[in-house]
PDB file of N, CA, C and O in Angstrom, chain B, residues numbered from 101:
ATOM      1  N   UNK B 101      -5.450  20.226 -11.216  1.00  0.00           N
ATOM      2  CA  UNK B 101      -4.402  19.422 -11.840  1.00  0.00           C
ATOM      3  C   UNK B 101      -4.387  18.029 -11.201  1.00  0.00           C
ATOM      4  O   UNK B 101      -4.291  18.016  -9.973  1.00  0.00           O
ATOM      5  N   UNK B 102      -4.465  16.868 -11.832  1.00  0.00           N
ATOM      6  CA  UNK B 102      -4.486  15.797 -11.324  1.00  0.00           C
ATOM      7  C   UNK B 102      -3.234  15.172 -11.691  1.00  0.00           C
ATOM      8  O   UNK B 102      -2.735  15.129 -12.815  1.00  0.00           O
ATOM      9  N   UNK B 103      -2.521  14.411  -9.976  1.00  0.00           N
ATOM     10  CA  UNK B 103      -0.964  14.744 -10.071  1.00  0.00           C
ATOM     11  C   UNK B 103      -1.517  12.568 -10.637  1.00  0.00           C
ATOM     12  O   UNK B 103      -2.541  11.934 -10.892  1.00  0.00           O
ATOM     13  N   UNK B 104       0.395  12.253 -10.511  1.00  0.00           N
ATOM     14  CA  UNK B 104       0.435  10.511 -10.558  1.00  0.00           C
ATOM     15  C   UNK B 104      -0.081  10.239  -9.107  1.00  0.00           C
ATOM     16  O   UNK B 104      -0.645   9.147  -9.167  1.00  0.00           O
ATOM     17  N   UNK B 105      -0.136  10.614  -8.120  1.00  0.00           N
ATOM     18  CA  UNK B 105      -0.450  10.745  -6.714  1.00  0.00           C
ATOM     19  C   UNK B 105      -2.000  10.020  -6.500  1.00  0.00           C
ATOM     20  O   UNK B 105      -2.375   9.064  -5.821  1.00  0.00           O
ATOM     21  N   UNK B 106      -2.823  11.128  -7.583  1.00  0.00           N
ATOM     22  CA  UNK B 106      -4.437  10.836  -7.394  1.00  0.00           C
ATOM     23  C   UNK B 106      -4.445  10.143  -8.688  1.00  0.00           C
ATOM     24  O   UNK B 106      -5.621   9.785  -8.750  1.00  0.00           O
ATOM     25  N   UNK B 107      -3.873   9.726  -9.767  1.00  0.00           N
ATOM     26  CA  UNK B 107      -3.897   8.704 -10.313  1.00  0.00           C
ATOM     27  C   UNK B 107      -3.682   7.205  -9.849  1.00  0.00           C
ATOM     28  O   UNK B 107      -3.974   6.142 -10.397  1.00  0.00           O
ATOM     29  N   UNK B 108      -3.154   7.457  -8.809  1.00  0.00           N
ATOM     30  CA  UNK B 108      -2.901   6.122  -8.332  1.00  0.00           C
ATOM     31  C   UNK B 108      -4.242   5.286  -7.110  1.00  0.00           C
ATOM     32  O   UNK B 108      -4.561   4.128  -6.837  1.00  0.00           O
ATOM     33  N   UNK B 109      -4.707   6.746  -6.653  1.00  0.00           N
ATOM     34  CA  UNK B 109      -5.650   6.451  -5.670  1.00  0.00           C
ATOM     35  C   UNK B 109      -6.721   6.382  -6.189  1.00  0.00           C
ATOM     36  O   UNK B 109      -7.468   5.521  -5.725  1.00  0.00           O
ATOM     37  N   UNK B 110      -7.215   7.189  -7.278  1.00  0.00           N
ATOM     38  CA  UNK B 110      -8.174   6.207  -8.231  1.00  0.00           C
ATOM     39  C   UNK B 110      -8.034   5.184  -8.530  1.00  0.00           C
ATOM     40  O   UNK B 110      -9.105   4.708  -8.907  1.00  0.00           O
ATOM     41  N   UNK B 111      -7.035   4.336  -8.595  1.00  0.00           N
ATOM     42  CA  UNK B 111      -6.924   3.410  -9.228  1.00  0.00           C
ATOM     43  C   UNK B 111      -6.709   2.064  -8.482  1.00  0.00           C
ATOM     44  O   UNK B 111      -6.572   0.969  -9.028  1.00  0.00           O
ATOM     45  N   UNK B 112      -6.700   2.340  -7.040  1.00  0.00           N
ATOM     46  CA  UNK B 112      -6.430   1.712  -5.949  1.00  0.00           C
ATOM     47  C   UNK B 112      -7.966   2.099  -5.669  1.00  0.00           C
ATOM     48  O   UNK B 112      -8.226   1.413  -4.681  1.00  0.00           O
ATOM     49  N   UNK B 113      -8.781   2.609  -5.900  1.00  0.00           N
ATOM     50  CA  UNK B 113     -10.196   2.511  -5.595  1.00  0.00           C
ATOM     51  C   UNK B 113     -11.193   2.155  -6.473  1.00  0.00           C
ATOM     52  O   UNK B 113     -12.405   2.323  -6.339  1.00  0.00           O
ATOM     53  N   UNK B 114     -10.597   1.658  -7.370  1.00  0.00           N
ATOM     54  CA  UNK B 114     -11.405   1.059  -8.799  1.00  0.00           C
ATOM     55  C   UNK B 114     -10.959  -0.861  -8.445  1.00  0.00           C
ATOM     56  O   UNK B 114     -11.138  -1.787  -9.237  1.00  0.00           O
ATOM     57  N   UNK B 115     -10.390  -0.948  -7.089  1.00  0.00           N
ATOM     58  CA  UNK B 115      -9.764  -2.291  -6.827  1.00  0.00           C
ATOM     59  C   UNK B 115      -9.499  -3.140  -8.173  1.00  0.00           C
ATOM     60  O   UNK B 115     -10.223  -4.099  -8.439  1.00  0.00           O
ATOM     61  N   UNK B 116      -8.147  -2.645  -9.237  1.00  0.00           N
ATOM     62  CA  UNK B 116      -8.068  -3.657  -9.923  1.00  0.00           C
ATOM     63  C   UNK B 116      -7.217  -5.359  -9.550  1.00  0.00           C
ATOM     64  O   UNK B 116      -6.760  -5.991  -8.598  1.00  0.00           O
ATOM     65  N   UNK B 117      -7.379  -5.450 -10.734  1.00  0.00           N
ATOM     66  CA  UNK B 117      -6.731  -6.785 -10.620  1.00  0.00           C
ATOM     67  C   UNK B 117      -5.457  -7.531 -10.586  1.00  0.00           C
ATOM     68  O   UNK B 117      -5.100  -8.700 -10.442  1.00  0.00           O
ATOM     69  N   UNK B 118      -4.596  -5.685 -10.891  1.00  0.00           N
ATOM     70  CA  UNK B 118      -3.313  -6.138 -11.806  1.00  0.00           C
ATOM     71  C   UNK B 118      -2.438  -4.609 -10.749  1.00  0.00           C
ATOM     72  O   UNK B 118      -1.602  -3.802 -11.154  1.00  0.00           O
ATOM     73  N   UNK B 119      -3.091  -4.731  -9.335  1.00  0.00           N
ATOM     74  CA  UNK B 119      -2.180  -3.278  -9.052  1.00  0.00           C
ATOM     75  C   UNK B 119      -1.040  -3.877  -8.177  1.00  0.00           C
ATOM     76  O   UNK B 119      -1.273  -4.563  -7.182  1.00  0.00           O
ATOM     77  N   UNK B 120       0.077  -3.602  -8.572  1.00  0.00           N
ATOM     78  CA  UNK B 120       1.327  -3.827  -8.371  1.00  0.00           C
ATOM     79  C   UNK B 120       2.120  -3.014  -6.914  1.00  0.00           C
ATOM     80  O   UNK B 120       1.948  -1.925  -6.366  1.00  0.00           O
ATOM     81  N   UNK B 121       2.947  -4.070  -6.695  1.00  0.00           N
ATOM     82  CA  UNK B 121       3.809  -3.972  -5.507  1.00  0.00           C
ATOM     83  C   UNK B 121       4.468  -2.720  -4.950  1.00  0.00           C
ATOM     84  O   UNK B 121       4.594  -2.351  -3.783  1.00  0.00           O
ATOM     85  N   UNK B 122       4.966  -2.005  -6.421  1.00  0.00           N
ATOM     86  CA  UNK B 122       5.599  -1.115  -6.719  1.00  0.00           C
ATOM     87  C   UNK B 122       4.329   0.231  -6.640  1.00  0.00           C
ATOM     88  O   UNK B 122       4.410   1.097  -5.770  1.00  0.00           O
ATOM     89  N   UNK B 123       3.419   0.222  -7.478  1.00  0.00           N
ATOM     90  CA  UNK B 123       2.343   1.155  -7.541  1.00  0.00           C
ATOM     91  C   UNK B 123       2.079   1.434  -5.566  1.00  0.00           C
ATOM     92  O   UNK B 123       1.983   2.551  -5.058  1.00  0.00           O
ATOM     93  N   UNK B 124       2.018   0.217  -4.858  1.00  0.00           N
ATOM     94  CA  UNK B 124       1.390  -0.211  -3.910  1.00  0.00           C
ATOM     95  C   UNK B 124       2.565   1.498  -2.583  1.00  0.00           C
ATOM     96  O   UNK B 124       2.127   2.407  -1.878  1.00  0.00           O
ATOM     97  N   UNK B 125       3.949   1.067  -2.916  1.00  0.00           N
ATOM     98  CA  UNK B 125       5.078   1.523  -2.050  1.00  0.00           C
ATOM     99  C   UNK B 125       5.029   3.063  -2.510  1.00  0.00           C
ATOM    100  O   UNK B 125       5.203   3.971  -1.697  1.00  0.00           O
ATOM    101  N   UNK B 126       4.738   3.327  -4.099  1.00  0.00           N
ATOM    102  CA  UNK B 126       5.151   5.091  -4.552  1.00  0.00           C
ATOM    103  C   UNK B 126       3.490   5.806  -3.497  1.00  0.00           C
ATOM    104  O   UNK B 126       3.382   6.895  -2.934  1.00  0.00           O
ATOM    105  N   UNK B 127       2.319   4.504  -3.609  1.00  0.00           N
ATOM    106  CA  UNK B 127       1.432   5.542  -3.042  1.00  0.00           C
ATOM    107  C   UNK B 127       1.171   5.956  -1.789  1.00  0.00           C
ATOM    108  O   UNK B 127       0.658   7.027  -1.464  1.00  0.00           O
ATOM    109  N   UNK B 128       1.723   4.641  -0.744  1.00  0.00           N
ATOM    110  CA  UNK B 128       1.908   4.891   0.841  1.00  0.00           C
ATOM    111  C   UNK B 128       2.900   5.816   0.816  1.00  0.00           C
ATOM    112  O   UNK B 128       2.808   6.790   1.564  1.00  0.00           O
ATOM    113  N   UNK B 129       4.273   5.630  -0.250  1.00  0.00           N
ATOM    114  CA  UNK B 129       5.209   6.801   0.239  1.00  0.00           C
ATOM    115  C   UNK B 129       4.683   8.451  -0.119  1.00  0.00           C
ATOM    116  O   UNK B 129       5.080   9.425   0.520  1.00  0.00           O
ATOM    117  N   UNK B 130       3.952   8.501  -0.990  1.00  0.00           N
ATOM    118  CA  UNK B 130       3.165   9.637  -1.199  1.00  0.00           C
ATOM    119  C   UNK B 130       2.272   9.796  -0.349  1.00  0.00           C
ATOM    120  O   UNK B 130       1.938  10.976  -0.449  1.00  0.00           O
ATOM    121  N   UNK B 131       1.558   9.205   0.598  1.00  0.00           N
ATOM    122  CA  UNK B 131       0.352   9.552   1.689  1.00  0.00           C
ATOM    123  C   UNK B 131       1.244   9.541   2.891  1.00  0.00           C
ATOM    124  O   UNK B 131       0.695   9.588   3.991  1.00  0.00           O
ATOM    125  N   UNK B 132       2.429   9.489   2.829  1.00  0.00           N
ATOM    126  CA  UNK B 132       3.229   9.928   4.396  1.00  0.00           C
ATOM    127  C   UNK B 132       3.779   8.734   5.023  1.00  0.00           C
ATOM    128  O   UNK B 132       4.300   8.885   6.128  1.00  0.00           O
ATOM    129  N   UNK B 133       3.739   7.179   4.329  1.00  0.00           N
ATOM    130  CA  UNK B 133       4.215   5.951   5.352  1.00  0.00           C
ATOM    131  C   UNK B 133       5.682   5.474   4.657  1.00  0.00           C
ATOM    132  O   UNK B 133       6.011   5.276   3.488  1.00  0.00           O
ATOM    133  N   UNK B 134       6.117   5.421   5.438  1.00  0.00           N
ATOM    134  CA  UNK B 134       7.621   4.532   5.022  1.00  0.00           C
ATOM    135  C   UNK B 134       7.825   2.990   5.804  1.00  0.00           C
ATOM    136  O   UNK B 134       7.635   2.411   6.873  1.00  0.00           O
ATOM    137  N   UNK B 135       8.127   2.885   5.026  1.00  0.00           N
ATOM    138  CA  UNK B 135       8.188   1.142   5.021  1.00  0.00           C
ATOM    139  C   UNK B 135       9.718   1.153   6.137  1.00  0.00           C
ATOM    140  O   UNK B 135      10.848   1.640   6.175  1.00  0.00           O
ATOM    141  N   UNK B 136       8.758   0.209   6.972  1.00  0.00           N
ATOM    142  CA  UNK B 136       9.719  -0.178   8.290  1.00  0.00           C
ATOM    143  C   UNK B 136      10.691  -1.005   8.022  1.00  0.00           C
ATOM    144  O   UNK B 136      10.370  -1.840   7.176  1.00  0.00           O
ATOM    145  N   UNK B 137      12.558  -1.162   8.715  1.00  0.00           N
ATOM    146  CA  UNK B 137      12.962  -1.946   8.155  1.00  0.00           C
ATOM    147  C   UNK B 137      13.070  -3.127   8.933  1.00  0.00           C
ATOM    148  O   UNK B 137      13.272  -3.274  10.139  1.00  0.00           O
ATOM    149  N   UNK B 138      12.859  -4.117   7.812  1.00  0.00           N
ATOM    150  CA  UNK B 138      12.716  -5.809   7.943  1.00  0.00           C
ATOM    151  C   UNK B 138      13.627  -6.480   9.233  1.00  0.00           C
ATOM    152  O   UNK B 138      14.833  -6.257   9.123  1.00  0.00           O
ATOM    153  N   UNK B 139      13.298  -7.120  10.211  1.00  0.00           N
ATOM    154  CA  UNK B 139      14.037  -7.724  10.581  1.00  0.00           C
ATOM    155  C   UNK B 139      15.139  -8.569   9.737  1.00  0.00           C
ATOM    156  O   UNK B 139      15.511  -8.299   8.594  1.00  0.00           O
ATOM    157  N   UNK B 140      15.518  -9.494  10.428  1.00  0.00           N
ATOM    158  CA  UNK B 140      16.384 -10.551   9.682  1.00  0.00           C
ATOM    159  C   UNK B 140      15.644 -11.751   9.737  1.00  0.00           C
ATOM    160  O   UNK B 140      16.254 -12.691   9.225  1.00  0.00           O
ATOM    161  N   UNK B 141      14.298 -12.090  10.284  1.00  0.00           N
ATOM    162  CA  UNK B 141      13.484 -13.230  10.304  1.00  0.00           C
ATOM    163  C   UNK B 141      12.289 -12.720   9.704  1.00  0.00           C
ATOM    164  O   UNK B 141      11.284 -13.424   9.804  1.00  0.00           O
ATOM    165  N   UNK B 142      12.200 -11.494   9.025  1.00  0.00           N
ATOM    166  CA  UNK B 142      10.784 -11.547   8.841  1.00  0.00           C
ATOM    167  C   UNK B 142      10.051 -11.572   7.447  1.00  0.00           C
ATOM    168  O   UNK B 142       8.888 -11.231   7.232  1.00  0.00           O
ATOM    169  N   UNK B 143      11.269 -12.199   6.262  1.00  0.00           N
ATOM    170  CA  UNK B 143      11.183 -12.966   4.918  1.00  0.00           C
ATOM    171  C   UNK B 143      10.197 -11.929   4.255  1.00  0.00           C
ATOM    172  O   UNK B 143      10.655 -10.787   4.298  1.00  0.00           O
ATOM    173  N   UNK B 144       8.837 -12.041   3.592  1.00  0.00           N
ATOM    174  CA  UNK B 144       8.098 -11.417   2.678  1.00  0.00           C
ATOM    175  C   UNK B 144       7.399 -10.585   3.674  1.00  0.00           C
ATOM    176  O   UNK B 144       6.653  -9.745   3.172  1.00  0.00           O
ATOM    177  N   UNK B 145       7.452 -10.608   4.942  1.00  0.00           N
ATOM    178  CA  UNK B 145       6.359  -9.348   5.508  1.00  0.00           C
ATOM    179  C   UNK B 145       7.080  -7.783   5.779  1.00  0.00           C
ATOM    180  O   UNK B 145       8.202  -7.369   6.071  1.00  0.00           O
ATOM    181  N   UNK B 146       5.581  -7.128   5.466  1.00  0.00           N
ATOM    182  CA  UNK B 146       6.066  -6.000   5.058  1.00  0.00           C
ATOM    183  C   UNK B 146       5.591  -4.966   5.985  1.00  0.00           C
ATOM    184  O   UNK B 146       4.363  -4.984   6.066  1.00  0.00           O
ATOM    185  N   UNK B 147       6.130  -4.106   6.680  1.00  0.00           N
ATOM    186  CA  UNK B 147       5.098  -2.887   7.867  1.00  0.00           C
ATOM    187  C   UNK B 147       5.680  -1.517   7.218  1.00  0.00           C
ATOM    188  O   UNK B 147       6.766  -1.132   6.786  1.00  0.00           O
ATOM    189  N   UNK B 148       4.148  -0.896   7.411  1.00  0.00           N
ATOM    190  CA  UNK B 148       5.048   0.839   6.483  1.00  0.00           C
ATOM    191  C   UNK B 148       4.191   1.462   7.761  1.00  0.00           C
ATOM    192  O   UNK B 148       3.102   1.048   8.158  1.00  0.00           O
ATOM    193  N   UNK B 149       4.957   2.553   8.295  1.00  0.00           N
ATOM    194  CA  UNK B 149       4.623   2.871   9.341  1.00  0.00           C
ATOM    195  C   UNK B 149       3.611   4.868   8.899  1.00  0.00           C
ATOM    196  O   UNK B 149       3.263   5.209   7.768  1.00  0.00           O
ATOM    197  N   UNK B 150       3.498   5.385   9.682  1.00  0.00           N
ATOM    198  CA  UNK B 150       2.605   6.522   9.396  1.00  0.00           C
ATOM    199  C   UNK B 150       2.768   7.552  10.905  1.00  0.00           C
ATOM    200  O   UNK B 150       2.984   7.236  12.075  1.00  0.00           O
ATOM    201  N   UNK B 151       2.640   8.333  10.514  1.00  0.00           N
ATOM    202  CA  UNK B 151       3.146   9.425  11.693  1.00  0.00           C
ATOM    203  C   UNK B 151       2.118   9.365  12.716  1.00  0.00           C
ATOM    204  O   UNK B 151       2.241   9.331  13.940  1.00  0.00           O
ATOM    205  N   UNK B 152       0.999   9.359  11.928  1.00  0.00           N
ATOM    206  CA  UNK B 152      -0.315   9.492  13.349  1.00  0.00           C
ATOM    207  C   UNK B 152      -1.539   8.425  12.778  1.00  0.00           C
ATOM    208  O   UNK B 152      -2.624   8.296  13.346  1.00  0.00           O
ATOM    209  N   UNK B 153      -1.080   7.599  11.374  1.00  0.00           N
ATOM    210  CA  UNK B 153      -2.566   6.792  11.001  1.00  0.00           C
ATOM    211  C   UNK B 153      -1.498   5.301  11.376  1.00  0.00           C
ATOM    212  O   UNK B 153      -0.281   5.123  11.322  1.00  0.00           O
ATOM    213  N   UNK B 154      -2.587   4.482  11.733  1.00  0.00           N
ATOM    214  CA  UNK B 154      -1.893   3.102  11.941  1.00  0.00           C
ATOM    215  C   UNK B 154      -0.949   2.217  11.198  1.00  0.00           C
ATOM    216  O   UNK B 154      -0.788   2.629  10.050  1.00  0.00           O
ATOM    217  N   UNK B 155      -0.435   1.396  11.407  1.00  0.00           N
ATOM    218  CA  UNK B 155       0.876   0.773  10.534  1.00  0.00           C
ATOM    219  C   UNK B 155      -0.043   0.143   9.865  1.00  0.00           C
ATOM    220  O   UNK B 155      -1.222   0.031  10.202  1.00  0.00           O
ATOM    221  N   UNK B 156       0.676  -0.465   8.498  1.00  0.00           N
ATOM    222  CA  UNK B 156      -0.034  -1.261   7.180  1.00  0.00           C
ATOM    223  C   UNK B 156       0.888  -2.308   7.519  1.00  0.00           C
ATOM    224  O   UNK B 156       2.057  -1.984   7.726  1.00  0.00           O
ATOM    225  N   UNK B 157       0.499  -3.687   7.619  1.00  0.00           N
ATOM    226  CA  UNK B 157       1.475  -4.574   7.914  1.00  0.00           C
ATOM    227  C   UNK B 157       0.848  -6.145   6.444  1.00  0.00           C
ATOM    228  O   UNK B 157      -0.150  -6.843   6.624  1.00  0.00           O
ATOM    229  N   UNK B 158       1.470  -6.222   5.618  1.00  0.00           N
ATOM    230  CA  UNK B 158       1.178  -7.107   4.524  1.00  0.00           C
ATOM    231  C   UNK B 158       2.537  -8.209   4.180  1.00  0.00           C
ATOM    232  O   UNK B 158       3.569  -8.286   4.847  1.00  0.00           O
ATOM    233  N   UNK B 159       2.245  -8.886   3.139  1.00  0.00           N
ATOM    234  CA  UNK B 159       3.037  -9.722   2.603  1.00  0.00           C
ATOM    235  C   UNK B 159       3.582  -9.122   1.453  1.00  0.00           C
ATOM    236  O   UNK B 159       2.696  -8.652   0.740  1.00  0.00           O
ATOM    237  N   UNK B 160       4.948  -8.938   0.929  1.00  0.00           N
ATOM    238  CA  UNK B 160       5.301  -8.662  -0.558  1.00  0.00           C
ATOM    239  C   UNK B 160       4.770 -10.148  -1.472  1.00  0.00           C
ATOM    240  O   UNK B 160       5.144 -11.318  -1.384  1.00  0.00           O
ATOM    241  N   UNK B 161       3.977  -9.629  -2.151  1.00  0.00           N
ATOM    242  CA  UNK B 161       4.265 -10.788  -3.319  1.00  0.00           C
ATOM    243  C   UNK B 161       5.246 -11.242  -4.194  1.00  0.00           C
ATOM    244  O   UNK B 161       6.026 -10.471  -4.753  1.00  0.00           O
ATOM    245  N   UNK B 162       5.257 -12.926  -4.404  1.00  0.00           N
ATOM    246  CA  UNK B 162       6.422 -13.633  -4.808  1.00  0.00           C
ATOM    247  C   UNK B 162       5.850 -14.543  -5.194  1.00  0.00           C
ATOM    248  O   UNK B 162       4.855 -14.853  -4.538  1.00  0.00           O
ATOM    249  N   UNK B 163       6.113 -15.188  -6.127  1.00  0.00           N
ATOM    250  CA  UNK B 163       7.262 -14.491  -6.972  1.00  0.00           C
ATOM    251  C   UNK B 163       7.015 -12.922  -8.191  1.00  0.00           C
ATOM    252  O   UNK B 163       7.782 -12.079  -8.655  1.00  0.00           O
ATOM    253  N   UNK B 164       5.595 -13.184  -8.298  1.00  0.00           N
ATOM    254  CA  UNK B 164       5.172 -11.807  -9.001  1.00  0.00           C
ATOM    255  C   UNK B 164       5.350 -11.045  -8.162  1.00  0.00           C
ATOM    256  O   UNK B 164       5.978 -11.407  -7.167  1.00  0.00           O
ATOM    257  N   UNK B 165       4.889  -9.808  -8.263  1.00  0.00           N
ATOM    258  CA  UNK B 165       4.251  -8.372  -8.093  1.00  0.00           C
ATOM    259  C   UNK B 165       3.276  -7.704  -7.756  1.00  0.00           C
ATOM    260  O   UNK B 165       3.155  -6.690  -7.069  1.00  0.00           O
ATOM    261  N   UNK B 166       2.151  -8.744  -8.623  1.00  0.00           N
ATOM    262  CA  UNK B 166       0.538  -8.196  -8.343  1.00  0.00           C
ATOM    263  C   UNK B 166      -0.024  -8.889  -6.710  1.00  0.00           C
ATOM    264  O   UNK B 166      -0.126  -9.990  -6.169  1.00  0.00           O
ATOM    265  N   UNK B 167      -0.258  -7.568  -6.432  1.00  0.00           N
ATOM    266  CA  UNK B 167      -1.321  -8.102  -5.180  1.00  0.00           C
ATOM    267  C   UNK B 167      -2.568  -8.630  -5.421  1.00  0.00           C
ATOM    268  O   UNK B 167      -3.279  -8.508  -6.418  1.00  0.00           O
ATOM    269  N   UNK B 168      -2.817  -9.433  -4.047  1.00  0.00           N
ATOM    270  CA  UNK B 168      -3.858 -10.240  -4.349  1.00  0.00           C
ATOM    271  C   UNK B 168      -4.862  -8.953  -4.143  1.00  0.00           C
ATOM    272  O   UNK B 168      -4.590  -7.788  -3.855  1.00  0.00           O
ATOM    273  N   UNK B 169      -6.472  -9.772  -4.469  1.00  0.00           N
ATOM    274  CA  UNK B 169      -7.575  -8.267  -4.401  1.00  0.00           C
ATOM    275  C   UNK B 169      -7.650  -7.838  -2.971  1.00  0.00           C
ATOM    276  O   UNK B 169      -7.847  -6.636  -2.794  1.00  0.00           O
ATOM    277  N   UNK B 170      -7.486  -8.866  -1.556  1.00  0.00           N
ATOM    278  CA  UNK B 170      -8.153  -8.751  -0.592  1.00  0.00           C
ATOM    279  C   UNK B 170      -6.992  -7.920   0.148  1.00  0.00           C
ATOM    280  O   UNK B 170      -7.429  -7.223   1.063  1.00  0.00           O
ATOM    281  N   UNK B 171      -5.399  -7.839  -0.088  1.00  0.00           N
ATOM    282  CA  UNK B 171      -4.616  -6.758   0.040  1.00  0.00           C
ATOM    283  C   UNK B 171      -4.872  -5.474  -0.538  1.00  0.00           C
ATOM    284  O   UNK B 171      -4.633  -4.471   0.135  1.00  0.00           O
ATOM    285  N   UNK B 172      -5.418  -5.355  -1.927  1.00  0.00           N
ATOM    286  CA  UNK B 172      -5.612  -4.335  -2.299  1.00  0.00           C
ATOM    287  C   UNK B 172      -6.822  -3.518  -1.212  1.00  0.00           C
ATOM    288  O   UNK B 172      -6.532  -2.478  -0.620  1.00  0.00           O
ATOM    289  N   UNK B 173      -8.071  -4.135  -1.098  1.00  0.00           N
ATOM    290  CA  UNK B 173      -8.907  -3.782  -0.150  1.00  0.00           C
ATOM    291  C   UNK B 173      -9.154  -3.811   1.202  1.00  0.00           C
ATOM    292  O   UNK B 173     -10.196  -3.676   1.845  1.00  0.00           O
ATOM    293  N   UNK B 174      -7.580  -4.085   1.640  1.00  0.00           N
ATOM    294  CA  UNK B 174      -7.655  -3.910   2.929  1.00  0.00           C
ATOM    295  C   UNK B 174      -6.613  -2.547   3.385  1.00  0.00           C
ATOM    296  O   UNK B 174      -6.504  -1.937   4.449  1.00  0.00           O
ATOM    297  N   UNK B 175      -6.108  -2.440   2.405  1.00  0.00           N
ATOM    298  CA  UNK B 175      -5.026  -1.169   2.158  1.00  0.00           C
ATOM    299  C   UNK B 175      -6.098  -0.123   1.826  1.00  0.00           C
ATOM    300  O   UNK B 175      -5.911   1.031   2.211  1.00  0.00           O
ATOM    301  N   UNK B 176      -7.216  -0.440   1.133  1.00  0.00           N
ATOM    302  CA  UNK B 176      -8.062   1.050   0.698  1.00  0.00           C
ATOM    303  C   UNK B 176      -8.836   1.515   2.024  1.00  0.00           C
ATOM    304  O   UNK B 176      -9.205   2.671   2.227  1.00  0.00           O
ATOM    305  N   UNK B 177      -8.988   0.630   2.734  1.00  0.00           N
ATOM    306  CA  UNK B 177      -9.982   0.397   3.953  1.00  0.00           C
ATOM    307  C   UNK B 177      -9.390   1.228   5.015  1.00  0.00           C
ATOM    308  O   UNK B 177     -10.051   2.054   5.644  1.00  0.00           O
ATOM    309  N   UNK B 178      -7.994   0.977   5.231  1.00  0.00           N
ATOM    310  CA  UNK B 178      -7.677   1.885   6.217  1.00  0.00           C
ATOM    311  C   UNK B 178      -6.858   2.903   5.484  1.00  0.00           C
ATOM    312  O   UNK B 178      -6.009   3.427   6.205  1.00  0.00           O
ATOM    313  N   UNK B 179      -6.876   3.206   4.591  1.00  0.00           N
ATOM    314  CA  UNK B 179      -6.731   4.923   4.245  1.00  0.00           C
ATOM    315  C   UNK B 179      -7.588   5.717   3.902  1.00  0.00           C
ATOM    316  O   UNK B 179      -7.411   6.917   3.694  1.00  0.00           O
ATOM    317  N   UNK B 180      -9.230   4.733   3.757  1.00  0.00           N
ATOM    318  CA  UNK B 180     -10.197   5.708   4.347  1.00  0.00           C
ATOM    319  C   UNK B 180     -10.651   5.770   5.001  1.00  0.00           C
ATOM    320  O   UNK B 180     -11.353   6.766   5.171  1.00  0.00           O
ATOM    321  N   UNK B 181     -10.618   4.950   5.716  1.00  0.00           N
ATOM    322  CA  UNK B 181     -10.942   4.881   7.289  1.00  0.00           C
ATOM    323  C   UNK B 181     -10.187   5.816   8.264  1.00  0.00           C
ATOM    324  O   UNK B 181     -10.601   5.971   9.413  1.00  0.00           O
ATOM    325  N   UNK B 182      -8.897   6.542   7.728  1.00  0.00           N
ATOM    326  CA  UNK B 182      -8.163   7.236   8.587  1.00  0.00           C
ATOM    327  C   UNK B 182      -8.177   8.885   7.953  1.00  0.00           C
ATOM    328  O   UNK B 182      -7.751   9.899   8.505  1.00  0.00           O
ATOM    329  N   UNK B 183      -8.838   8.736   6.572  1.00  0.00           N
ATOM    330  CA  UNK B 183      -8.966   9.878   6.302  1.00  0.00           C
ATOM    331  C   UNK B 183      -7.989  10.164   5.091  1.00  0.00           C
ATOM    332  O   UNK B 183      -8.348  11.110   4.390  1.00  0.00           O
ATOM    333  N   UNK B 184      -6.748   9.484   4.689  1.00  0.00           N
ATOM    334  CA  UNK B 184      -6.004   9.494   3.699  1.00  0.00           C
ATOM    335  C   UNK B 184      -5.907   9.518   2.814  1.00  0.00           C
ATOM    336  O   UNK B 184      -4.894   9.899   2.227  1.00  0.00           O
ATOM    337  N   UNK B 185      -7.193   9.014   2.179  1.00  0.00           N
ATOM    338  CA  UNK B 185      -7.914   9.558   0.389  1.00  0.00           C
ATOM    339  C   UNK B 185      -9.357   9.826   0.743  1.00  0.00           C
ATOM    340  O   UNK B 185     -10.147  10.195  -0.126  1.00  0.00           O
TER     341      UNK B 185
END
């Protein structure tokens, strides 16, 4: 059965062009990371933390949504690099 879970990680490994902020948060929160909360100085940056694989530390995009490609592939990089897809 292929859940929205591995729909998403296909699709985060097909590096498109158009994968979104939102797509970006349901799939770390589905692989185990929760997003750390923000200081009060720390504007668009973003850290989602992980129980035993390293923190993801990025920019939210603004005023859109879509991430740039080299976020997308640096997010695929260390969740296979740690074993996570």
């Amino acid at each position: 059965m292929v859940t929205r879970r591995d729909k998403l990680i296909e699709r985060l490994k097909s590096k498109p062009k158009d994968f979104s902020w939102d797509e970006l948060v349901r799939l770390l929160d589905g692989l185990g990371y929760r997003e750390a909360a923000p200081g009060k100085t720390d504007g668009s940056r973003r850290r989602f933390v992980h129980a035993t694989a390293p923190a993801i530390a990025l920019h939210k995009p603004h005023p859109g949504k879509i991430l740039k490609l080299y976020v997308v592939e640096a997010v695929l990089a260390v969740l296979i690099e740690e074993g996570l897809i």
